[in-house]
C-alpha positions in Angstrom: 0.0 0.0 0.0 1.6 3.1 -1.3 1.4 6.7 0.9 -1.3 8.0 -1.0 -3.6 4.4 -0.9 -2.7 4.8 2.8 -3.7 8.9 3.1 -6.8 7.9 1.4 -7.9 4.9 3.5 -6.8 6.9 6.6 -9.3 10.0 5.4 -12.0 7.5 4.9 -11.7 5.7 8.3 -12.6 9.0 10.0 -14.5 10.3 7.5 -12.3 13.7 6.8 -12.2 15.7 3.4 -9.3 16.1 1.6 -10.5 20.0 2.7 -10.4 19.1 6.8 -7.2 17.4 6.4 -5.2 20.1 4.9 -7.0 22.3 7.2 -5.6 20.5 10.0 -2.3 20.1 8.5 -1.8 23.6 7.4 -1.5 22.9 3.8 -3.9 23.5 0.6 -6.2 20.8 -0.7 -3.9 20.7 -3.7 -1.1 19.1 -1.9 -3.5 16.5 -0.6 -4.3 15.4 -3.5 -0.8 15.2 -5.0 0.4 13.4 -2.4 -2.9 10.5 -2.2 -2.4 10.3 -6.3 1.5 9.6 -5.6 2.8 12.3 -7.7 4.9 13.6 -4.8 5.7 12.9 -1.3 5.2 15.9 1.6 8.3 17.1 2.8 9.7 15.8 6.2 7.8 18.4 8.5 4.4 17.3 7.0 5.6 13.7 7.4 6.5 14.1 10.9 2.6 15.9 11.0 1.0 13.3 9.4 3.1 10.9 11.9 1.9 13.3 14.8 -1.8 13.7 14.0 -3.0 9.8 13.1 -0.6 8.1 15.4 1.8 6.4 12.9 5.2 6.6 12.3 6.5 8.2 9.8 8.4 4.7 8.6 5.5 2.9 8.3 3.7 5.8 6.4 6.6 5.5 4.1 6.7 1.3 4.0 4.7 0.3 1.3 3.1 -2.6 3.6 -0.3 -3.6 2.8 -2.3 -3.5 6.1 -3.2 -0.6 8.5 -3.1 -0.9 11.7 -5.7 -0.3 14.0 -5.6 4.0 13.5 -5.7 7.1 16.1 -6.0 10.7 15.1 -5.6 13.7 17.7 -6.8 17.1 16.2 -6.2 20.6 17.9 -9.7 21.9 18.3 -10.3 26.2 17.9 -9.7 27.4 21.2 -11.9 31.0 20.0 -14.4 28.8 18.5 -15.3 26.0 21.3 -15.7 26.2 24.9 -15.1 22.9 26.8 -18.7 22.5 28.5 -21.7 19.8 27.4 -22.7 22.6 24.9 -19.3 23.3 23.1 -18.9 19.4 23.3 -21.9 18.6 21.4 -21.0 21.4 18.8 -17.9 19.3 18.4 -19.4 16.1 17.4 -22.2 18.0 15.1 -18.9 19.7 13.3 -16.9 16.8 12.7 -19.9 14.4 12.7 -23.3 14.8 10.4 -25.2 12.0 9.4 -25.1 9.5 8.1 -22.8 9.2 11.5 -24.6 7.7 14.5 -23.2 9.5 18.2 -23.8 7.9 21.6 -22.4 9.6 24.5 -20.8 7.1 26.9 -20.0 6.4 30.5 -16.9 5.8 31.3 -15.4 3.9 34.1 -11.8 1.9 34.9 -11.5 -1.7 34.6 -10.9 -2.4 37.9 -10.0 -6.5 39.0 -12.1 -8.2 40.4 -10.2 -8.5 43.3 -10.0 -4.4 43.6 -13.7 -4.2 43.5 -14.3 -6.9 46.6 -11.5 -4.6 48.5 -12.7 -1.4 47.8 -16.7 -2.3 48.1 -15.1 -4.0 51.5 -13.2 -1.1 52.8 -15.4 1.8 52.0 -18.7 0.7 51.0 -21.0 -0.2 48.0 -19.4 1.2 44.7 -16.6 3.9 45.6 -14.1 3.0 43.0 -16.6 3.7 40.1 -17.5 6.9 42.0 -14.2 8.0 42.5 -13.2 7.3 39.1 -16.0 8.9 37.5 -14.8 12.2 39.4 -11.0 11.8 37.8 -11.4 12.2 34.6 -14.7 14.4 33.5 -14.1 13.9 29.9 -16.7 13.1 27.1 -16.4 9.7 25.2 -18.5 9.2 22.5 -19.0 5.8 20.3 -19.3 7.3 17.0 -20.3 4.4 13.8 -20.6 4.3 10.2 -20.9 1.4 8.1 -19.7 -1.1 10.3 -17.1 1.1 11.0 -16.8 2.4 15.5 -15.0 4.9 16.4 -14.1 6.0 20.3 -13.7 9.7 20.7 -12.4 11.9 23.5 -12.5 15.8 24.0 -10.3 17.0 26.3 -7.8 20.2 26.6 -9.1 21.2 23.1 -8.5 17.7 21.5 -10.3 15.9 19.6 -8.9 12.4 20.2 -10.7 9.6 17.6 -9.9 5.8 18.4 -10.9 2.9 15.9 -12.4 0.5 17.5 -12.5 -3.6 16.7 -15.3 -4.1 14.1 -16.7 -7.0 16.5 -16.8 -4.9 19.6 -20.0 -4.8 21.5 -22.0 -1.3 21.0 -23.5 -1.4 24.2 -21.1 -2.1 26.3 -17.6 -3.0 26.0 -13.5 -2.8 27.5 -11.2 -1.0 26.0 -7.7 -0.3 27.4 -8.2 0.3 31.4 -11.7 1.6 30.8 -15.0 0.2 30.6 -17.5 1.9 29.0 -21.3 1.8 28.5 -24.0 3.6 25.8 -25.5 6.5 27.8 -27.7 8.3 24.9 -28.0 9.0 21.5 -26.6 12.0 20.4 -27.0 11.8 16.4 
């Protein structure tokens, strides 16, 4: 899979425009397209961008290997143009999200053991660890699908930070690194 096959698939999984892409790269639509049609290669700043942005390294964006890997994207969000409440959250999601995307909002809590829960629930009481937890990290998650394809997304200190999830992950309710999260309500 050459750079451009790669840029392309990558634009598809998360569903940017060749537009929103050199928007967030800070370059012109033009150079998108050169560089997805392999008539050039961006310079090593854009590399080390692209690199940046979608998680990857710049040596496998390079390697002409044939599979992706499961893909990440973080994305700077307009400090003047969002504020980090419910509100500015959910103008987020419409912006980078309109149908045919579906948006749940999720709760989010760790993975505790097993073993952590009985001690905890033994110690203090009757659920503080999911209590606690809830209060450490105030974030949005959202579970945002498309054609099969599920997406975990994360706002937080003006990012927007997209996960792809497994195709055969539960929609409902499902683990994912230390976290355990659950379909709250439908947002779009």
């Amino acid at each position: 899979m050459t750079l451009g096959q790669k840029l392309k698939e990558i634009r598809r999984v998360f569903g940017l425009s060749q537009e929103s892409l050199a928007e967030i790269m800070n370059v012109s639509r033009q150079a998108i397209t050169k560089w997805e049609s392999d008539d050039g290669l961006p310079d090593v700043s854009n590399l080390q961008e692209l690199s940046k942005i979608f998680n990857l390294t710049v040596d496998y964006l390079l390697d002409n290997d044939n599979s992706l890997p499961a893909l990440s994207m973080k994305k700077e969000l307009d400090k003047e143009k969002y504020e980090m409440n419910q509100k500015g959250y959910i103008q987020i999601i419409k912006d980078n999200y309109t149908e045919p995307w579906e948006v749940y909002e999720l709760l989010r809590s760790k993975n505790h053991s097993k073993l952590a829960w009985i001690v905890s629930d033994f110690i203090v009481g009757a659920g503080p660890m999911e209590t606690l937890d809830a209060l450490d990290d105030t974030t949005p998650y959202y579970l945002v699908k498309k054609d099969g394809l599920k997406l975990l997304v994360n706002i937080h200190d003006y990012v927007l930070e997209v996960i792809e999830l497994p195709d055969k992950i539960n929609d409902k309710k499902f683990i994912y690194g230390k976290n355990k999260f659950k379909q709250f309500k439908k947002i779009l």
